[in-house]
Structures are given as structure tokens and as C-alpha cells.
GUTI-144146 format. One record per residue (C-alpha): x, z, y; residue number from 1; residue in one letter. Coordinates in steps of 0.2 Angstrom, whole numbers, padded with zeros to 4 digits, always signed. Example, Ala and Ser with C-alpha at 12.3 -4.5 7.8 and 13.67 -1.06 7.14 Angstrom:
BEGIN
<node east="+0062" up="+0039" north="-0022" nr="1" rest="a"/>
<node east="+0068" up="+0036" north="-0005" nr="2" rest="s"/>
//
This chain:
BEGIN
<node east="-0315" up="+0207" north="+0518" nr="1" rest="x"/>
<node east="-0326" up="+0207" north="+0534" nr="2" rest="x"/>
<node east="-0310" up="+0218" north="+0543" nr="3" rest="x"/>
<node east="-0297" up="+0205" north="+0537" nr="4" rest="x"/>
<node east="-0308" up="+0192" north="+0544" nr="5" rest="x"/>
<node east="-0309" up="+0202" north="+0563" nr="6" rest="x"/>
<node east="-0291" up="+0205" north="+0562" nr="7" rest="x"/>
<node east="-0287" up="+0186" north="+0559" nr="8" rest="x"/>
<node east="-0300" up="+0181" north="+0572" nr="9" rest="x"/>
<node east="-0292" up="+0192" north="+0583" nr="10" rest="x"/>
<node east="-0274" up="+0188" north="+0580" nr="11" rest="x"/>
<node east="-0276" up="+0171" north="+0580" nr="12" rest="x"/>
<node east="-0278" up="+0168" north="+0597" nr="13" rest="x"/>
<node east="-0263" up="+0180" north="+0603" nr="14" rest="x"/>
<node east="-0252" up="+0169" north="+0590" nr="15" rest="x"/>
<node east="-0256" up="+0153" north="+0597" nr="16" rest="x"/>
<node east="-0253" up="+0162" north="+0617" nr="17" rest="x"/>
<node east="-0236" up="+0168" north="+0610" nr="18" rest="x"/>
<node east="-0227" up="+0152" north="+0607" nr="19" rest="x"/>
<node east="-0232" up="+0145" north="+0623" nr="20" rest="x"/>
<node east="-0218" up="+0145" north="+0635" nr="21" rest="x"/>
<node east="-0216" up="+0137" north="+0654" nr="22" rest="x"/>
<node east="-0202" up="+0121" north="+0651" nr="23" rest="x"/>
<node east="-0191" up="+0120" north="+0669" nr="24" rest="x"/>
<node east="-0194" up="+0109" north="+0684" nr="25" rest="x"/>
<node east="-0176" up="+0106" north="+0685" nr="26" rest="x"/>
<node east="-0160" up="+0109" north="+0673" nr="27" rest="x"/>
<node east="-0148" up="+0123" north="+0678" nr="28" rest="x"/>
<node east="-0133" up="+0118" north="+0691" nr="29" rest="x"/>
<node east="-0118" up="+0127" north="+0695" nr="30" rest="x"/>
<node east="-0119" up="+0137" north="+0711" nr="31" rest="x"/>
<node east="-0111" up="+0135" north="+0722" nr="32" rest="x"/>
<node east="-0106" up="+0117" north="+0718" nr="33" rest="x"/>
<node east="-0091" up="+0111" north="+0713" nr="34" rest="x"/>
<node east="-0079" up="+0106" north="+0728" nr="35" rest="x"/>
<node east="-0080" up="+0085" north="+0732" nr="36" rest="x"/>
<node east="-0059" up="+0089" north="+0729" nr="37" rest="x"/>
<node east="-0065" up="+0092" north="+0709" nr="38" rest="x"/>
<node east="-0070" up="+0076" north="+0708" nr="39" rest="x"/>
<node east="-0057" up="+0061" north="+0712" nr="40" rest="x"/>
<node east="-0051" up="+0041" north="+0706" nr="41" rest="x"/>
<node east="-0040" up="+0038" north="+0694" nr="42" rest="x"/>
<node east="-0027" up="+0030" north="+0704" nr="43" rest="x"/>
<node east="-0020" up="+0013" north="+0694" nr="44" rest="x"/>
<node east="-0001" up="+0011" north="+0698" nr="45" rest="x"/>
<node east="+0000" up="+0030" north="+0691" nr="46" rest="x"/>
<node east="-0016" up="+0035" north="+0677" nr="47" rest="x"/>
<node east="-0017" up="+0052" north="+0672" nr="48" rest="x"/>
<node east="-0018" up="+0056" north="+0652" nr="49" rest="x"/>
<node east="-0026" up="+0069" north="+0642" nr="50" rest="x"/>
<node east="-0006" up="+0074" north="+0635" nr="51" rest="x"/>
<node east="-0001" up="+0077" north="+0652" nr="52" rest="x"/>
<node east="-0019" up="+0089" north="+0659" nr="53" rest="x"/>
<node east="-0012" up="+0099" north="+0644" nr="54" rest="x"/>
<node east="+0005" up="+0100" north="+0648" nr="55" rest="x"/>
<node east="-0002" up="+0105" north="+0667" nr="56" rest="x"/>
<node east="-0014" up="+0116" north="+0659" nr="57" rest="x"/>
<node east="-0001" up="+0125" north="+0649" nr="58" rest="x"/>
<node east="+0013" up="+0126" north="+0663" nr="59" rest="x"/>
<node east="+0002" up="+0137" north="+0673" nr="60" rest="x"/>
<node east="-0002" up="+0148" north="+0656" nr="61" rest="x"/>
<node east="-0019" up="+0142" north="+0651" nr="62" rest="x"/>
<node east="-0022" up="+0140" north="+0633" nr="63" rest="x"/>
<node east="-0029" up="+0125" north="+0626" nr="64" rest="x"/>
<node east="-0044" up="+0129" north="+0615" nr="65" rest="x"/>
<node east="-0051" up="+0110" north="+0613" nr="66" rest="x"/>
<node east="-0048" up="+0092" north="+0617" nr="67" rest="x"/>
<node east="-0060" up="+0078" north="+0613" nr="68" rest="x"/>
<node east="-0053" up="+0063" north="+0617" nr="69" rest="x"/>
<node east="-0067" up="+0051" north="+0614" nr="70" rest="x"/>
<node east="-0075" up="+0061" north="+0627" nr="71" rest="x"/>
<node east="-0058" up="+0060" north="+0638" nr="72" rest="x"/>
<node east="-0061" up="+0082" north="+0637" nr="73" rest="x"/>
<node east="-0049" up="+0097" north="+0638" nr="74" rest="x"/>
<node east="-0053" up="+0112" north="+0638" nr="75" rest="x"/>
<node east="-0044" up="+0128" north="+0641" nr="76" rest="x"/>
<node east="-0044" up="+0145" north="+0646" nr="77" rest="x"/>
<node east="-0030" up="+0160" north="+0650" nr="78" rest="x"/>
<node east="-0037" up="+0177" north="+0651" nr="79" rest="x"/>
<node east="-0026" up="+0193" north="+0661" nr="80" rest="x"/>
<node east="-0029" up="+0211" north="+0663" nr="81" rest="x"/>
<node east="-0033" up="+0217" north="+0678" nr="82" rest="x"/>
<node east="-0043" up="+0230" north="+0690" nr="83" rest="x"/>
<node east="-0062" up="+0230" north="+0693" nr="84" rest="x"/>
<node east="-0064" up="+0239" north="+0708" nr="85" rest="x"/>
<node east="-0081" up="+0241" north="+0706" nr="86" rest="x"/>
<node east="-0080" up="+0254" north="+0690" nr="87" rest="x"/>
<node east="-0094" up="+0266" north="+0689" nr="88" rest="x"/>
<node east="-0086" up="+0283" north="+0685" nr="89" rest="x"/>
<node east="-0095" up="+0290" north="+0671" nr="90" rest="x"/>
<node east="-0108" up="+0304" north="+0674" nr="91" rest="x"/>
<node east="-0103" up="+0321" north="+0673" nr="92" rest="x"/>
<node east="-0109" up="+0332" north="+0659" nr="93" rest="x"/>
<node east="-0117" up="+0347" north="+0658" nr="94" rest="x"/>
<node east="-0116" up="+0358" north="+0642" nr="95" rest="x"/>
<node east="-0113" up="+0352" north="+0625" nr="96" rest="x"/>
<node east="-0111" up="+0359" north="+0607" nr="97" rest="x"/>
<node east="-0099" up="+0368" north="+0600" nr="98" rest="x"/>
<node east="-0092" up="+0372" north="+0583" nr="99" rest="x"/>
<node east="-0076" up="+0382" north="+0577" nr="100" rest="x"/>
<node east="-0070" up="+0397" north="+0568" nr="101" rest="x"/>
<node east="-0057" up="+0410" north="+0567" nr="102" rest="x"/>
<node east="-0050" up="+0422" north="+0556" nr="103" rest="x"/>
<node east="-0061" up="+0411" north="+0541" nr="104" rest="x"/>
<node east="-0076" up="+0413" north="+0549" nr="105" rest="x"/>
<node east="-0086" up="+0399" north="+0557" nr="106" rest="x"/>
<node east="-0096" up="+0399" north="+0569" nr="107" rest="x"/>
<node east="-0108" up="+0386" north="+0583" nr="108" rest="x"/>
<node east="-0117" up="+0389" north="+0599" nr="109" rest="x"/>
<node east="-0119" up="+0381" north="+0615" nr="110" rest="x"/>
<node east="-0107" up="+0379" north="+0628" nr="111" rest="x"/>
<node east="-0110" up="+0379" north="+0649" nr="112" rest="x"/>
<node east="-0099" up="+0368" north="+0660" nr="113" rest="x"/>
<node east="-0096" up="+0353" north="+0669" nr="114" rest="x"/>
<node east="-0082" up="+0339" north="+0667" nr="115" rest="x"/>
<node east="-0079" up="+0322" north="+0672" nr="116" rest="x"/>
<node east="-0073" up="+0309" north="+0661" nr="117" rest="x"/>
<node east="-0063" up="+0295" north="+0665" nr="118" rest="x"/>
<node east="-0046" up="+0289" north="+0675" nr="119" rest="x"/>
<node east="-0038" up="+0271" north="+0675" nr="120" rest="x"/>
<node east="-0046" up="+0264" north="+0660" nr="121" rest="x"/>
<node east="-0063" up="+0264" north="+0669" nr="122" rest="x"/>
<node east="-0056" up="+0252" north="+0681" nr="123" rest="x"/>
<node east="-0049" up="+0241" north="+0669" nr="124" rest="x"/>
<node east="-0055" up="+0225" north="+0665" nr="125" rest="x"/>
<node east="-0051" up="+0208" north="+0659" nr="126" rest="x"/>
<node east="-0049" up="+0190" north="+0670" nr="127" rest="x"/>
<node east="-0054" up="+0174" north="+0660" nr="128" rest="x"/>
<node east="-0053" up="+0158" north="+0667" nr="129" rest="x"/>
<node east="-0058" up="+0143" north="+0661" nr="130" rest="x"/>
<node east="-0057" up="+0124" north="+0665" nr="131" rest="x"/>
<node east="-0063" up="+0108" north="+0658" nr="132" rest="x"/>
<node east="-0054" up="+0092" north="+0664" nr="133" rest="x"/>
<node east="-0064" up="+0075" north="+0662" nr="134" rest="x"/>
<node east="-0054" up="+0060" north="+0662" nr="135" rest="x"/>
<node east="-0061" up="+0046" north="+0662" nr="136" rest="x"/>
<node east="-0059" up="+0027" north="+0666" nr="137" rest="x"/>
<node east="-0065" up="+0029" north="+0684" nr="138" rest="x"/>
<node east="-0062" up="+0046" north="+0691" nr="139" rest="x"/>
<node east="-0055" up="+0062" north="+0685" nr="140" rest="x"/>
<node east="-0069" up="+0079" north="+0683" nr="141" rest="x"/>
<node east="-0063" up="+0098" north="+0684" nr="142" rest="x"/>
<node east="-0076" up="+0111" north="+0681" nr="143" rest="x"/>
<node east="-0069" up="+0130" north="+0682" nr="144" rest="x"/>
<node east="-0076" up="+0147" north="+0680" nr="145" rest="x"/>
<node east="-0072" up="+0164" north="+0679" nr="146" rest="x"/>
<node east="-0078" up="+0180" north="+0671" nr="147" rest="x"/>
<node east="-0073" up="+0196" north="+0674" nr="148" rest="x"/>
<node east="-0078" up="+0209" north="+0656" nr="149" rest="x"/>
<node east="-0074" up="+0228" north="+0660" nr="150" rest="x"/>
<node east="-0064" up="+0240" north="+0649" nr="151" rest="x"/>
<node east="-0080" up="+0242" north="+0637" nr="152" rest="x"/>
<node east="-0082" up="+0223" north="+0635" nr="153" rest="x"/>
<node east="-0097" up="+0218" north="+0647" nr="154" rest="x"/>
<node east="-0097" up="+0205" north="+0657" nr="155" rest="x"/>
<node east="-0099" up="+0211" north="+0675" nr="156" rest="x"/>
<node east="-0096" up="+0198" north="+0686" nr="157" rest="x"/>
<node east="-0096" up="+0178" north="+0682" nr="158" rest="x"/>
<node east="-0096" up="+0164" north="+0694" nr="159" rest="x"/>
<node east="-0091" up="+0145" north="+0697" nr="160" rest="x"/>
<node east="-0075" up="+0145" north="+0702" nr="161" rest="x"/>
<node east="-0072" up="+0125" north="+0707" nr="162" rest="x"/>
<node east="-0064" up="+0124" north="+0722" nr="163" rest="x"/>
<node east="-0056" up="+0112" north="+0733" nr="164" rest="x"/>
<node east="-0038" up="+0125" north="+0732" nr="165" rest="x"/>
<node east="-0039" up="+0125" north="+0713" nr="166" rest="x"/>
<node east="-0043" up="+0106" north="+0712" nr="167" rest="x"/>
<node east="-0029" up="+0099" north="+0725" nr="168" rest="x"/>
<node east="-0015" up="+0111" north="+0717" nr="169" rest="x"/>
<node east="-0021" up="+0103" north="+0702" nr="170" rest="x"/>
<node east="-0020" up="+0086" north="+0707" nr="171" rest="x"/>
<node east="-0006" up="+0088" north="+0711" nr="172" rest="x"/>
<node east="+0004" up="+0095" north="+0696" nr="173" rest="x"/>
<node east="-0003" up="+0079" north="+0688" nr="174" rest="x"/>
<node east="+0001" up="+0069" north="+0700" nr="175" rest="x"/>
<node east="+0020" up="+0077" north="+0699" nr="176" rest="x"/>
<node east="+0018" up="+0077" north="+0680" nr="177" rest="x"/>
<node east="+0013" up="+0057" north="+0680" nr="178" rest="x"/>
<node east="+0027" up="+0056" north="+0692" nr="179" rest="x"/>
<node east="+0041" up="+0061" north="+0681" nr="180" rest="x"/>
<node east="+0035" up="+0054" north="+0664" nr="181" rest="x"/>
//
């Protein structure tokens, strides 16, 4: 009984310590910022519409995965195969195992060499894009990122991708979309 009380005196302590945890100063942002282009009035005499950001959206390939239109929200995403020039070649190998037979006889032992594994699908990888468009009453949102997930599926590069290019060509298309509806 006298050991279960140590241990409990001891533990209780490092129990209390391990649930402590340092809140943030600030909340997260997107860096680098989104362009002041991503950001723009909702003109009067033409107002842009949830139906037509999707039918922008999915002209330029982008699949819809939600809309929220209390919120005023789309969101979508397309995805494309492509190269990631930053591929690691796997490591060579030295040795390894062998097992076979002939004649009905089997055998094992242990083999000497050195090969290299690999070729193209090292450098594959796949492009996602996604993009969320606010509208609201006063102004029009877009947020955009991209993430880049090599051939094995881990995420090797991911950034903010809401620039003034991206923003104006959307603008654009809605304006054009608003245009001829």
C-alpha cells in the first residue's frame, strides 16, 4: 500500500504538467497574404451569383465539392498529375535474401550486390488546387491554395496560392459570365 501511495504521489504531479499547454498570441494567417486583387466590390448594375462562380469554376475544370449559400460559399478543387522535380531517388541497396530451388530442391542464402530502384514514377506527383469564393453583399472573397502529394501520397510542398493573376482572370470570367446571362 505504502508503494501505491509514492507512485500516485509521484504521478500526480507529472499528470497535472501534461495537460498544460501554451494558448497562441495570435491566430494562424495565410502567408504570404492573399493578393488585394482577391478581395473586390460587388459591382451593382452587374452582381455576381453563387450559380455563375460554379459555372466559372467548372469551365476551367474545378470540381465543386460544397456550396453554402447562407454563407454565400463555394468551394472547389481539381487535382492533375504531374512531375515533382524535387524526387529523391531511392537509396541503393546492398545485399538482400534470397530463396529458390532447382531440380526439387530448395535452397536460401545471401546475396552481394548493388541496384538502384526507381525511374519515372519517383517524379510523379499529383497538383491540387483548391479555391473558395465568398460572396457577399458588399464585396466578393477568393482564397486558393495548392498542394503538391508525390507518387507515394505525402504531401511535399503546400502553399497559398492567392494571387493578383489568378484573382483578375477570375474576375473576369465572372464578369464575362454576368455579362452574357
Amino acid at each position: 500500500m505504502a508503494r501505491g501511495y509514492w507512485v500516485a504521489l509521484v504521478m500526480a504531479p507529472m499528470m497535472a504538467l501534461a495537460g498544460c499547454q501554451a494558448t497562441p498570441t495570435s491566430m494562424p494567417r495565410a502567408e504570404p497574404a492573399p493578393a488585394a486583387a482577391c478581395n473586390w466590390p460587388v459591382n451593382e448594375a452587374s452582381p455576381v451569383t453563387l450559380a455563375q462562380v460554379v459555372e466559372v469554376l467548372e469551365n476551367r475544370d474545378f470540381l465543386v465539392r460544397d456550396t453554402d449559400t447562407s454563407l454565400g460559399l463555394v468551394s472547389a478543387e481539381r487535382a492533375e498529375r504531374t512531375i515533382y522535380h524535387n524526387a529523391v531517388d531511392p537509396d541503393p541497396r546492398l545485399g538482400g535474401f534470397l530463396f529458390g530451388g532447382s531440380g526439387g530442391r530448395v535452397s536460401s542464402g545471401v546475396g552481394l550486390g548493388i541496384g538502384l530502384g526507381g525511374g519515372w514514377s519517383s517524379e510523379e506527383a499529383t497538383r491540387i488546387e483548391r479555391v473558395s469564393v465568398v460572396v457577399g453583399n458588399e464585396s466578393v472573397r477568393v482564397a486558393r491554395d495548392v498542394q503538391l502529394y508525390d507518387w507515394r501520397g505525402q504531401l511535399r510542398q503546400s502553399r497559398t496560392a492567392s494571387d493578383a493573376a489568378f484573382c483578375h482572370e477570375l474576375r473576369d470570367a465572372l464578369a464575362a459570365e454576368g455579362a452574357s446571362s
